[in-house]
C-alpha positions as CSV (number, residue, x, y, z in Angstrom):
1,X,22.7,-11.5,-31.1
2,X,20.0,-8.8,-30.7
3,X,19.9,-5.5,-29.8
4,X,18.1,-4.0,-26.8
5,X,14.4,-3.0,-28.1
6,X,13.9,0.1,-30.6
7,X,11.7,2.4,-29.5
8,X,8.9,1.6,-31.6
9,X,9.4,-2.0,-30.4
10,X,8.8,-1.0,-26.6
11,X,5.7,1.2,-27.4
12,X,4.3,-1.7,-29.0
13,X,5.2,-3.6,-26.1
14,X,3.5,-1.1,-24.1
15,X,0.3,-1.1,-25.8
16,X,-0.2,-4.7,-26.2
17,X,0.1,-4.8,-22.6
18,X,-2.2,-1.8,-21.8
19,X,-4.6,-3.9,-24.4
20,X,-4.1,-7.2,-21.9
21,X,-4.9,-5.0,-19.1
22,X,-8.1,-3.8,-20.4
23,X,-9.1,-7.1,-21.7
24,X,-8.4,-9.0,-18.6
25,X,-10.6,-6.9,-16.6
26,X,-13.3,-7.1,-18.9
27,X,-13.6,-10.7,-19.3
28,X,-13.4,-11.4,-15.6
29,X,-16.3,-8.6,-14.9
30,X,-18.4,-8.8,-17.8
31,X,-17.6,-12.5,-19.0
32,X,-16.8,-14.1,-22.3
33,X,-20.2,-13.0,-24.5
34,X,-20.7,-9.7,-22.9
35,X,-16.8,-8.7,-23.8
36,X,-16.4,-6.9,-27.2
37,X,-13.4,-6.0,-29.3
38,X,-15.5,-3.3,-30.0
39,X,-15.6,-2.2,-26.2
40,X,-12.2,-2.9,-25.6
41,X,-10.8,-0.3,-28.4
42,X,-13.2,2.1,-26.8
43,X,-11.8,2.0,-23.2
44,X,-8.6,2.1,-25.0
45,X,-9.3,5.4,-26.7
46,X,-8.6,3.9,-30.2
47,X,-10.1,2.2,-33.1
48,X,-10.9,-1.5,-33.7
49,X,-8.2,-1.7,-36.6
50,X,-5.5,-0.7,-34.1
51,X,-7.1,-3.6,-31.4
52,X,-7.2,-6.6,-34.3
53,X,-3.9,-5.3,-35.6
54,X,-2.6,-6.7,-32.5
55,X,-5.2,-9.4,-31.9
56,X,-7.4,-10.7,-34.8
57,X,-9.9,-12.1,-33.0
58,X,-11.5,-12.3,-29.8
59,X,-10.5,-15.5,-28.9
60,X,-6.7,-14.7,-30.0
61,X,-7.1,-11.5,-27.5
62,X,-9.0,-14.4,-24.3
63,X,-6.4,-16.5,-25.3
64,X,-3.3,-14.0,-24.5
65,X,-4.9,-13.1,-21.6
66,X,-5.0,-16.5,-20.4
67,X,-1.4,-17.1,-21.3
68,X,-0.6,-14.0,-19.3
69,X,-2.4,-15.0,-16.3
70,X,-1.1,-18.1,-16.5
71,X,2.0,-18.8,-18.0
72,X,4.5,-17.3,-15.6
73,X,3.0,-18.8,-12.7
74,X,3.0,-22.3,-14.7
75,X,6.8,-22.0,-14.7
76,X,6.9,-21.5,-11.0
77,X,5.1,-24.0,-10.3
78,X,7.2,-26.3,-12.3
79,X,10.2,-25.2,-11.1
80,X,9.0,-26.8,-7.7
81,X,9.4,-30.4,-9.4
82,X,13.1,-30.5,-8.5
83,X,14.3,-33.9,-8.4
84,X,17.4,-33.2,-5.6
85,X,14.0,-33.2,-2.9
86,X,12.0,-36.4,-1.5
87,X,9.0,-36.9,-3.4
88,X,7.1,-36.1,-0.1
89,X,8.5,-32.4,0.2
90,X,8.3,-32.2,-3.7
91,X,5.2,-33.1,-4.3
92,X,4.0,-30.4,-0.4
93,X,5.6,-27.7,-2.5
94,X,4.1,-28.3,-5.5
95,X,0.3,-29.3,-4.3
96,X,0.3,-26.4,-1.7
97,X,1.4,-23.5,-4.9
98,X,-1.2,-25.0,-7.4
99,X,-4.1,-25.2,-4.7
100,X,-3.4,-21.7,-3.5
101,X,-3.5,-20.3,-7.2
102,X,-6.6,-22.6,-8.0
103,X,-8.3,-20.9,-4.9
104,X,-7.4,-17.1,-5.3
105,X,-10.1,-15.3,-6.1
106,X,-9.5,-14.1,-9.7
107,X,-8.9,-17.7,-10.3
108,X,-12.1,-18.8,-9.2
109,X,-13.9,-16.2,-10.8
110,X,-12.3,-16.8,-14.2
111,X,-13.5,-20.8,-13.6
112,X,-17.0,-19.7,-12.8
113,X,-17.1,-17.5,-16.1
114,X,-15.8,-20.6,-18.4
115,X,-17.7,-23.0,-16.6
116,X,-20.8,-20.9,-17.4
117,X,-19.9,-19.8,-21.3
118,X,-18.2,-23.0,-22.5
119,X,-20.9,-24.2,-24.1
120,X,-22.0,-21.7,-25.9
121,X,-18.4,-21.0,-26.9
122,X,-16.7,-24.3,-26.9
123,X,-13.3,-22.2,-28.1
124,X,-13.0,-20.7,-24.7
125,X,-13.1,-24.5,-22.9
126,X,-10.3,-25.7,-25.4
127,X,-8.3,-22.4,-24.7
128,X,-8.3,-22.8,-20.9
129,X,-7.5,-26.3,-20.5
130,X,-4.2,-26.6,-23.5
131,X,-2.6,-24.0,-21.4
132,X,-3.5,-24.9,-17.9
133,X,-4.7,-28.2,-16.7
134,X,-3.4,-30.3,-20.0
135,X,0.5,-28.5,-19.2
136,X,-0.2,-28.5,-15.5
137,X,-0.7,-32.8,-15.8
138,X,2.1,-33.2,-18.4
139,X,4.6,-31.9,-16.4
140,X,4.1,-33.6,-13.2
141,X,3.7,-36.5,-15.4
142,X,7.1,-36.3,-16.6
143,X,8.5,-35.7,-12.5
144,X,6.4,-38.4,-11.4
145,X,7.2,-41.1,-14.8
146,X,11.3,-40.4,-13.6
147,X,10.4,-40.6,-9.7
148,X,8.4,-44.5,-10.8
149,X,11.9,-45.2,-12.6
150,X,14.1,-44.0,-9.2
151,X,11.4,-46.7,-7.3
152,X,10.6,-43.8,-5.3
153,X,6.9,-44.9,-6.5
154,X,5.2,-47.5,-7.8
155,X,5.3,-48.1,-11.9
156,X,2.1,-46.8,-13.4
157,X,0.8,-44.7,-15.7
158,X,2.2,-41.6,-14.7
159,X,0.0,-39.0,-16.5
160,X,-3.2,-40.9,-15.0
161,X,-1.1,-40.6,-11.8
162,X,-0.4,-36.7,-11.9
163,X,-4.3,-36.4,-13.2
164,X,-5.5,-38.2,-9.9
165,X,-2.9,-36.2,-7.5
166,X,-4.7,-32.9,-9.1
167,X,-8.5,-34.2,-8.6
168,X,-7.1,-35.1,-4.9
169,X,-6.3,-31.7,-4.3
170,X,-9.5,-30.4,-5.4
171,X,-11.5,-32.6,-3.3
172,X,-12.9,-30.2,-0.6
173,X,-11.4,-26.7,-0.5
174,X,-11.6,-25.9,-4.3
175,X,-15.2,-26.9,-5.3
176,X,-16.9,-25.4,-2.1
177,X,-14.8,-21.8,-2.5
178,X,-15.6,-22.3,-6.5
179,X,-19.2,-22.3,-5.5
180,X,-19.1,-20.2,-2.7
181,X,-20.6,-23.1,0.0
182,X,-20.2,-22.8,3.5
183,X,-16.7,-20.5,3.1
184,X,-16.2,-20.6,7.0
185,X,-16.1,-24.1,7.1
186,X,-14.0,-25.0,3.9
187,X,-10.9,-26.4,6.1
188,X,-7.7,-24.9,4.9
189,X,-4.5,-25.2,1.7
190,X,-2.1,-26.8,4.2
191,X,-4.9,-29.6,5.3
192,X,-5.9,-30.4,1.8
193,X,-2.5,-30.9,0.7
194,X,-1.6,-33.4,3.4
195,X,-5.3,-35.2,3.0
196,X,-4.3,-35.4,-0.8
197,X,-0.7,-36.5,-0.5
198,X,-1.8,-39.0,2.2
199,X,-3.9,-40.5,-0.2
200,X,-1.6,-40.2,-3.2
201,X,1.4,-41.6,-1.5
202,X,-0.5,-44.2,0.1
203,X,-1.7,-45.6,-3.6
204,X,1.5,-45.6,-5.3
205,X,3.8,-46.4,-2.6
206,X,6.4,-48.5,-4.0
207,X,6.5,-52.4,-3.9
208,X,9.0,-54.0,-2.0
């Protein structure tokens, strides 16, 4: 069993953190290209040996940013996949916390910066999508293969299923907020959802 953290193990702890911080703002401002290890051990008052001591690269330092951004509301959101619900409410629960974090602002502005830098730097493309949309679809893959098996839907290919319920739910409110076109008219989460699950719900309705 092990111990509670040395002290030597929380300050490193406490660093790589202060590092994430640093980095995390810098990307989002500055982008991808304009961010530099070499800027990032500045703001951090130390040397670029202590920075790739921690990170070797830059894309191992955009890639633990991303995981941090991500990866605890990932788990959330699956958590919401709970098979004791109807697949209606499940799938409300689920569609309304993905489409709120895929609209927050950070989120949008971390989008735009990929979106503009991937092809330049194809690394930061790959990055994003294994730990966000490629999880995101697996695991409501896996909810919606064992919800085809209860005949709660209809039997298809559930990972084409879960990618189509996510496209749904970025039909309207996503790509015009994304873009910043006509915000006051972009319709709301809660209208989206039930537009998309309508849809959804309505194509692989089970057959009787």
């Amino acid at each position: 069993m092990n111990g509670p953290p040395t002290r030597r193990e929380i300050r490193r702890q406490e660093r790589e953190q202060a590092i994430l911080d640093v980095a995390r703002e810098s990307f989002l401002k500055e982008g991808y290209a304009a961010t530099s290890m070499s800027a990032i051990a500045g703001a951090l008052g130390g040397s670029k040996t202590t920075l790739w001591s921690y990170f070797p690269s830059k894309e191992a330092l955009f890639a633990a940013v991303l995981e941090a951004e991500i990866g605890r509301f990932r788990e959330a959101l699956i958590a919401t996949l709970s098979p004791s619900g109807t697949i209606e409410d499940t799938l409300r629960t689920f569609s309304t916390a993905l489409l709120g974090k895929l609209t927050r602002p950070d989120t949008l502005r971390l989008h735009r910066i990929i979106a503009s830098e991937v092809e330049r730097f194809p690394e930061i493309g790959r990055i994003f999508y294994e730990r966000a949309p490629k999880q995101t679809h697996q695991r409501l893959a896996g909810y919606l293969e064992d919800a085809m098996a209860r005949g709660e839907l209809r039997r298809a290919d559930p990972l084409l299923a879960a990618q189509q319920l996510v496209a749904l739910l970025q039909a309207r409110v996503y790509p015009k907020r994304v873009w910043g076109v006509d915000a006051a008219s972009n319709g709301t989460i809660a209208e989206e959802v039930e537009a998309a699950l309508d849809t959804f719900l309505r194509a692989y309705a089970p057959e009787r």
